[in-house]
C-alpha positions as CSV (number, residue, x, y, z in Angstrom):
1,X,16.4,-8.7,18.1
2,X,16.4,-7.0,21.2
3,X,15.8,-3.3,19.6
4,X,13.4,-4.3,17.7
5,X,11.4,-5.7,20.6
6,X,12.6,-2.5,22.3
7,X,10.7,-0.5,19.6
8,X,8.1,-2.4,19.3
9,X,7.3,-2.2,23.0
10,X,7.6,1.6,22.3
11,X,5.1,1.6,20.0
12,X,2.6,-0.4,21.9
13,X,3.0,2.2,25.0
14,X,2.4,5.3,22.4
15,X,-0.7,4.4,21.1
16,X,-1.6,2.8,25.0
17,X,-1.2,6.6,26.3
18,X,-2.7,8.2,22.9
19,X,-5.6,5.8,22.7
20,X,-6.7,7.1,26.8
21,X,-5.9,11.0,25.3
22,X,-8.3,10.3,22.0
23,X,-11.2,9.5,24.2
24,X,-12.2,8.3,27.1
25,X,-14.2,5.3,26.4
26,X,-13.7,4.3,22.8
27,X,-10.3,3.7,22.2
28,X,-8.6,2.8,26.2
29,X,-7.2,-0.3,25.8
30,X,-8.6,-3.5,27.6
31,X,-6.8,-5.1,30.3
32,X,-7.3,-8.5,31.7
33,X,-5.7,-10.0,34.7
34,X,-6.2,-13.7,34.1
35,X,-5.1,-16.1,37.0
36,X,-5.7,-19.9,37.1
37,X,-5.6,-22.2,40.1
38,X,-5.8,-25.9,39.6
39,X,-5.2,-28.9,41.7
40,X,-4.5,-32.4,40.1
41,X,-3.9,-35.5,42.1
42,X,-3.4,-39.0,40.4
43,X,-5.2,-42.2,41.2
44,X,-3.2,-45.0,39.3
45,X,-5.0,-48.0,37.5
46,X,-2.4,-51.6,37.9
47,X,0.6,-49.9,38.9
48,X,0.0,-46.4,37.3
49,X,1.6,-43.7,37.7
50,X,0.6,-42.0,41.3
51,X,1.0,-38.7,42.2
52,X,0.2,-34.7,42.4
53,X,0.5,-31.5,40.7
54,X,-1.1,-28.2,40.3
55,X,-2.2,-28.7,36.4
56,X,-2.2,-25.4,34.4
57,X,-2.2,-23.1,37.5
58,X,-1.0,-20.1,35.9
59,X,-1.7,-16.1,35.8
60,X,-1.3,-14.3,32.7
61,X,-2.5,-10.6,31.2
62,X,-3.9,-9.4,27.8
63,X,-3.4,-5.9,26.9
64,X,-5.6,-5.4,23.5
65,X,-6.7,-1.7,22.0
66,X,-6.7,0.0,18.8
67,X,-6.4,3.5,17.2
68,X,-7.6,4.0,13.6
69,X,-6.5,1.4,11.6
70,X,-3.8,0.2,13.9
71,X,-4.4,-2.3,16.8
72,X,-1.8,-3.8,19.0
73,X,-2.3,-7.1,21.6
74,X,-0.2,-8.5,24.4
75,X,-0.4,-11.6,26.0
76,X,2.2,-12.5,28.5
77,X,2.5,-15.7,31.0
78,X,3.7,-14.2,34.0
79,X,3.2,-17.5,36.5
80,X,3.4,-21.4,35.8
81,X,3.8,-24.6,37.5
82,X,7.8,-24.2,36.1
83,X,8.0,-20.4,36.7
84,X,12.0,-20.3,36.6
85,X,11.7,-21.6,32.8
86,X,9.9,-18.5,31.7
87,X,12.2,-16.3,32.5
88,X,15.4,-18.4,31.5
89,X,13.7,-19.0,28.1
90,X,13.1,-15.3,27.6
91,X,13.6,-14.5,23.5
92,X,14.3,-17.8,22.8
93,X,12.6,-20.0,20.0
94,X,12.3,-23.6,21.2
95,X,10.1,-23.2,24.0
96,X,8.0,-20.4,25.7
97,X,8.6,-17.6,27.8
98,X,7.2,-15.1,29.5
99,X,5.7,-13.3,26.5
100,X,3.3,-15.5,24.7
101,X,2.4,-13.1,21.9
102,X,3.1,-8.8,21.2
103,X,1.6,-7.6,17.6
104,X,1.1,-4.7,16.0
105,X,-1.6,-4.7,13.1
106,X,-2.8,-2.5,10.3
107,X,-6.2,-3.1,8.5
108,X,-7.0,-1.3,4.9
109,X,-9.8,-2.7,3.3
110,X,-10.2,-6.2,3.2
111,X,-6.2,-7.2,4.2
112,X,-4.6,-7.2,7.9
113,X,-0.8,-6.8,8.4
114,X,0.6,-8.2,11.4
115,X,4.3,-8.2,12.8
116,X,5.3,-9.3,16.4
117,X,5.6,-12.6,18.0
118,X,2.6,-14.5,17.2
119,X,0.7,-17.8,17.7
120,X,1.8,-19.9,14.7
121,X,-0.7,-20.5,12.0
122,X,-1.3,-24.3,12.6
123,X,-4.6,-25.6,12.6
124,X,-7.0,-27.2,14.8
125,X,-9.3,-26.6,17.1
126,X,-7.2,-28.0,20.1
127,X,-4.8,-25.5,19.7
128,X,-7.2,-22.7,18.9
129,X,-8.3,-22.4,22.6
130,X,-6.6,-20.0,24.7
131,X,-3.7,-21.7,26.7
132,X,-5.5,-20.7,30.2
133,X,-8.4,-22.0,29.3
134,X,-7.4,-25.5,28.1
135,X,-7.3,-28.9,30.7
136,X,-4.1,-29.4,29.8
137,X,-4.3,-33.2,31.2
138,X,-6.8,-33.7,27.9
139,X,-5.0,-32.2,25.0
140,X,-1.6,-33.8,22.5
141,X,1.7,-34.6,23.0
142,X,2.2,-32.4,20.2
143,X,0.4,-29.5,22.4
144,X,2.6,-30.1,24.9
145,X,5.5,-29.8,22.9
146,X,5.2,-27.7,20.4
147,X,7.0,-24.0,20.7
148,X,4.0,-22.3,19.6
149,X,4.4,-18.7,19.9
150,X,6.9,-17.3,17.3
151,X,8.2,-13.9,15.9
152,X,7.4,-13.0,12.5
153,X,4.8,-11.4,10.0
154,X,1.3,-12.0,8.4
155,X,-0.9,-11.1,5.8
156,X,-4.7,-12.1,6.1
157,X,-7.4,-11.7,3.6
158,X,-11.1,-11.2,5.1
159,X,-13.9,-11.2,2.5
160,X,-16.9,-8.6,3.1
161,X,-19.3,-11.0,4.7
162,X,-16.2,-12.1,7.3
163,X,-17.5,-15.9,6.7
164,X,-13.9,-16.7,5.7
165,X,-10.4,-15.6,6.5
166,X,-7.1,-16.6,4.4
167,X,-3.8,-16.0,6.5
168,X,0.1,-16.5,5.2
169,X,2.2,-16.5,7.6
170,X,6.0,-16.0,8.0
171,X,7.8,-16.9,11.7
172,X,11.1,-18.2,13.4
173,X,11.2,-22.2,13.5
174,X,10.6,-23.8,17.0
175,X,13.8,-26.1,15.8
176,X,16.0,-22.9,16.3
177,X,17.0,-21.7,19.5
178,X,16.8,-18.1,19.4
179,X,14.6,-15.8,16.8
180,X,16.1,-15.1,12.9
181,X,19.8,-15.4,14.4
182,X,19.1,-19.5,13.9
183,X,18.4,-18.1,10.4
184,X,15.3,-21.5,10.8
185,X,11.7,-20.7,9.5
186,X,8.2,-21.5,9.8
187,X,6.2,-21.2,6.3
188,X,2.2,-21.0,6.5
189,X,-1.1,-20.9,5.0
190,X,-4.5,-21.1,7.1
191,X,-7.6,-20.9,5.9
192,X,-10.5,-20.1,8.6
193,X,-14.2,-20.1,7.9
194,X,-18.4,-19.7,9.1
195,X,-20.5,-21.2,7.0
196,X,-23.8,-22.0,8.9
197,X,-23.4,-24.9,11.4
198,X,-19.9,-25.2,10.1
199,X,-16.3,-24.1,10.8
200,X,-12.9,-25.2,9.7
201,X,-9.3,-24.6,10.4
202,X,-7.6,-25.9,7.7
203,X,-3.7,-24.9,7.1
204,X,0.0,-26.5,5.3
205,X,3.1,-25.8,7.1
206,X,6.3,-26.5,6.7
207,X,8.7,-26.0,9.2
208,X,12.6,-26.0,8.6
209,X,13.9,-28.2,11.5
210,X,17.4,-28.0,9.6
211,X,18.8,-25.5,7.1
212,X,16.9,-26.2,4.0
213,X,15.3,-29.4,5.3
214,X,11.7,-29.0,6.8
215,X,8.8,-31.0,8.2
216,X,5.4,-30.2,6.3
217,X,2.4,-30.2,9.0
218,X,-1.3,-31.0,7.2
219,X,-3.6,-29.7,10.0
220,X,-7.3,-30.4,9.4
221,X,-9.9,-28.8,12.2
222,X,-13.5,-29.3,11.7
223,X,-16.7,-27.7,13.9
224,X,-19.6,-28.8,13.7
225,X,-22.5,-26.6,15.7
226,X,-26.0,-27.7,16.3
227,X,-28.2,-25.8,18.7
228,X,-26.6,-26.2,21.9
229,X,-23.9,-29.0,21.1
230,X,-20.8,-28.6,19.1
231,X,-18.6,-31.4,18.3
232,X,-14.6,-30.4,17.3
233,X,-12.3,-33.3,15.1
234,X,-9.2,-32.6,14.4
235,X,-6.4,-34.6,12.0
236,X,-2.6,-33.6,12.1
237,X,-0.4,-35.6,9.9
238,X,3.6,-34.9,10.0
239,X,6.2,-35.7,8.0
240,X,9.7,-34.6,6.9
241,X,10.2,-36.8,3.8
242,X,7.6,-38.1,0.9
243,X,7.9,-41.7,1.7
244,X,5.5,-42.9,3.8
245,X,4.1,-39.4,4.0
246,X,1.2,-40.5,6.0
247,X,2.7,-43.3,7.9
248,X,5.5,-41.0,9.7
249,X,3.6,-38.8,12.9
250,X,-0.4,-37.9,13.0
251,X,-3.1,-37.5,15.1
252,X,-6.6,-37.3,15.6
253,X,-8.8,-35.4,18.2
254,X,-12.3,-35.2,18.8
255,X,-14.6,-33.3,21.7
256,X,-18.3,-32.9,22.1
257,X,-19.4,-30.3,23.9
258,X,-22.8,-29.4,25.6
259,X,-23.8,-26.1,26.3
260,X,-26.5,-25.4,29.3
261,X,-27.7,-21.4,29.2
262,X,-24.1,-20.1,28.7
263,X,-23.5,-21.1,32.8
264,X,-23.1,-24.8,32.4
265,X,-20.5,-26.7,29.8
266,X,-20.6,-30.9,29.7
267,X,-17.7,-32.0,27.1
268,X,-15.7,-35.5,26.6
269,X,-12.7,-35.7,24.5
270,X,-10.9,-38.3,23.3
271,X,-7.5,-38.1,20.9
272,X,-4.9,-40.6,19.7
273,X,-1.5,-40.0,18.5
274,X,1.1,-42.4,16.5
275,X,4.8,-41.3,15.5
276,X,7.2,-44.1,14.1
277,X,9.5,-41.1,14.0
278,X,10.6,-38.5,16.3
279,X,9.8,-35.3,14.4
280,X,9.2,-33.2,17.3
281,X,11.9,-34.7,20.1
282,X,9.1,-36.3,22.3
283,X,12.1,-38.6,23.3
284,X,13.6,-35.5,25.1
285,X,10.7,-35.8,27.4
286,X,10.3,-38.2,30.2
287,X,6.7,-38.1,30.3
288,X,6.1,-39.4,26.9
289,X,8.5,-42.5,27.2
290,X,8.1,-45.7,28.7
291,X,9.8,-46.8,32.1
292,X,12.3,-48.8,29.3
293,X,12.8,-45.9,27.6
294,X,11.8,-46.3,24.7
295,X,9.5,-44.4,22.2
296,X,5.8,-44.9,22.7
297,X,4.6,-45.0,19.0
298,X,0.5,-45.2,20.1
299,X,-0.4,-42.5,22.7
300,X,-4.1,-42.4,23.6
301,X,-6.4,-40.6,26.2
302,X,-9.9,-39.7,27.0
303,X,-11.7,-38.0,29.5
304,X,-14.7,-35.6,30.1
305,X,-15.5,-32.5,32.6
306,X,-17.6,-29.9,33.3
307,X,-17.1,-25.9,32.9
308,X,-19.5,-23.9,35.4
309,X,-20.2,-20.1,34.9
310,X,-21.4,-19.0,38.6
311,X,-21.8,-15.3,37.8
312,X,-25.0,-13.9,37.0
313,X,-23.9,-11.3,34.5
314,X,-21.0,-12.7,32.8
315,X,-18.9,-15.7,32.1
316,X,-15.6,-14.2,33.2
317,X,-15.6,-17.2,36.4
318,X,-15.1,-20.5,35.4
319,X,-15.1,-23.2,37.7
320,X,-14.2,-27.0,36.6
321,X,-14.0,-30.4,37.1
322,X,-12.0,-32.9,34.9
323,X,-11.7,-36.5,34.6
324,X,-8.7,-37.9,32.1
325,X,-7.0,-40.9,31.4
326,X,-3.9,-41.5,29.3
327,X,-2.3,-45.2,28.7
328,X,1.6,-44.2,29.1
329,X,0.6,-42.8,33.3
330,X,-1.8,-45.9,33.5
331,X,-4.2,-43.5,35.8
332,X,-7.0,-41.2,36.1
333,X,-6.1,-37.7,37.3
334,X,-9.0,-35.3,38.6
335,X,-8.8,-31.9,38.1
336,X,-10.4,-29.2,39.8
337,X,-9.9,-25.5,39.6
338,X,-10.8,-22.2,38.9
339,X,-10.2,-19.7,36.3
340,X,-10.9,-15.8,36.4
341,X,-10.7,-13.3,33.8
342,X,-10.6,-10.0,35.6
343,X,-11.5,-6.7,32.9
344,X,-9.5,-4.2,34.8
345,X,-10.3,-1.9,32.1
346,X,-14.2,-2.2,32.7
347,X,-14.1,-2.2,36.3
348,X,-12.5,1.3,36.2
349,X,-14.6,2.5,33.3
350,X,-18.3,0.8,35.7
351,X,-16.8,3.3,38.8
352,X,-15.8,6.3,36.7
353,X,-19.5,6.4,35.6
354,X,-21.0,6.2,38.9
């Protein structure tokens, strides 16, 4: 495991140096420097939960480029509110690390092979939002909890007008604890798509939680885009046997959002999630379980915000505000932070040409 990260890192710095060597603007790789500063306190409704955190203050960095038909991306998550975790979890499958995702892709014709660690191909548009970007106080349990980013390989099928894109994917299980030596694996099929003023994310998943035993996920995301509001619904359903197939864990999502100019973005969102099982271990963590301990089988929450682009050129500021409501914490937290997306790559490229 470790050599073939090794080589693959290898590979990633070649065509990094080749890529600056080929030509100067074309092919140097972009590089982002993404920090995220949030502050989150608690007001509690009837003997709520009270309290304070920093939300999803984090930094991260994206290295993207391409040469030919090959194109490589790096995402790692170098700072969180549990930093110490990122580092002990390093290579491991049942939770994240410091390395979000590291591919390496080759395009011929219509097809695109990927291998790397990569984001597993589960639907919905709740988890199609990069993790820096999302309010993390208004998204699932099963966000939350779900070891996302997995090693393995992909095959996706484009067709000529790119309106629609077919992806089977083959990763390490988030059930295992560390990458093909658990010898646990994720099976997927995703199918993404344009079609005018509508978008899905459809895919079937199953994922082996126990040597020839797995959990099939049905993940059903649904855009709708009209002028300058777009409204997102998602439905999950999970299930690890074919009684009561629909009766076992699901959820549903929904979001409208407003869009002002490109500078100003209004949105409320609203999910609900019920699990008479324990698929995914939420009973492992405290902060979806009831002061008597036991599992909460109706988790729901709501909330809005706003997203405000101050920069006259670009969108790479974001500053927000966030209002959300759960019923296990019994209170309202307010976020309010910043985001900044910082194109290391253009800056040098804007300075070189003066």
């Amino acid at each position: 495991m470790k050599r073939g990260f090794a080589l693959l890192v290898a590979i990633l710095c070649y065509f990094c140096t080749y890529s600056q060597e080929a030509n100067a603007d074309s092919n140097i790789p972009e590089f982002i420097v993404t920090p995220r500063f949030d502050v989150n306190p608690y007001a509690p409704i009837k003997g709520g939960y009270k309290g304070f955190d920093f939300g999803n203050s984090s930094l991260y960095t994206f290295l993207d480029g391409s040469v030919g038909n090959f194109s490589y991306s790096l995402c790692n998550h170098w700072v969180s509110t549990d930093t110490p975790s990122l580092y002990q979890n390093a290579f491991r499958s049942d939770d994240v690390d410091f390395i979000d995702w590291l591919t390496l892709s080759y395009t011929v014709g219509q097809f695109n092979f990927t291998i790397g660690k990569d984001m597993l191909a589960i639907g919905t548009w709740e988890l199609d939002y990069y993790d820096v970007d999302v309010h993390t106080s208004l998204v699932s349990p099963f966000w939350h909890k779900l070891a996302i980013y997995q090693w393995g390989g992909a095959v996706d099928y484009t067709t000529k007008d790119e309106s629609t894109n077919l992806r089977f994917q083959f990763g390490t299980s988030p059930f295992g604890e560390r990458p093909f030596a658990s010898k646990l694996f994720v099976y997927s099929l995703d199918w993404r798509g344009e079609y005018g003023c509508y978008m899905p994310i459809w895919s079937v998943n199953f994922v082996e939680y126990e040597k020839g035993r797995f959990a099939n996920i049905i993940a059903l995301g649904n855009a709708f885009s009209i002028g300058d509001f777009t409204l997102e619904m998602d439905y999950m359903n999970r299930a690890t046997s074919i009684k009561n197939f629909f009766n076992q864990e699901f959820s549903v999502a929904a979001q409208l959002l407003y869009n002002y100019n490109d500078k100003v973005e209004v949105f409320a969102k609203g999910g609900y999630e019920n699990y008479h099982t324990d698929i995914f271990g939420y009973e492992d963590d405290m902060w979806f379980i009831p002061s008597d301990n036991s599992l909460c089988p109706r988790y729901w929450y709501a909330g809005g915000g706003v997203n405000y682009y101050p920069l006259r050129e670009n969108r790479d500021l974001r500053l927000h505000a966030v209002a959300a409501y759960n019923n296990f914490a019994n209170s309202v937290s307010i976020s309010l932070g910043a985001t900044y997306h910082f194109n290391l790559t253009q800056t040098i490229l804007n300075k070189r040409r003066k």
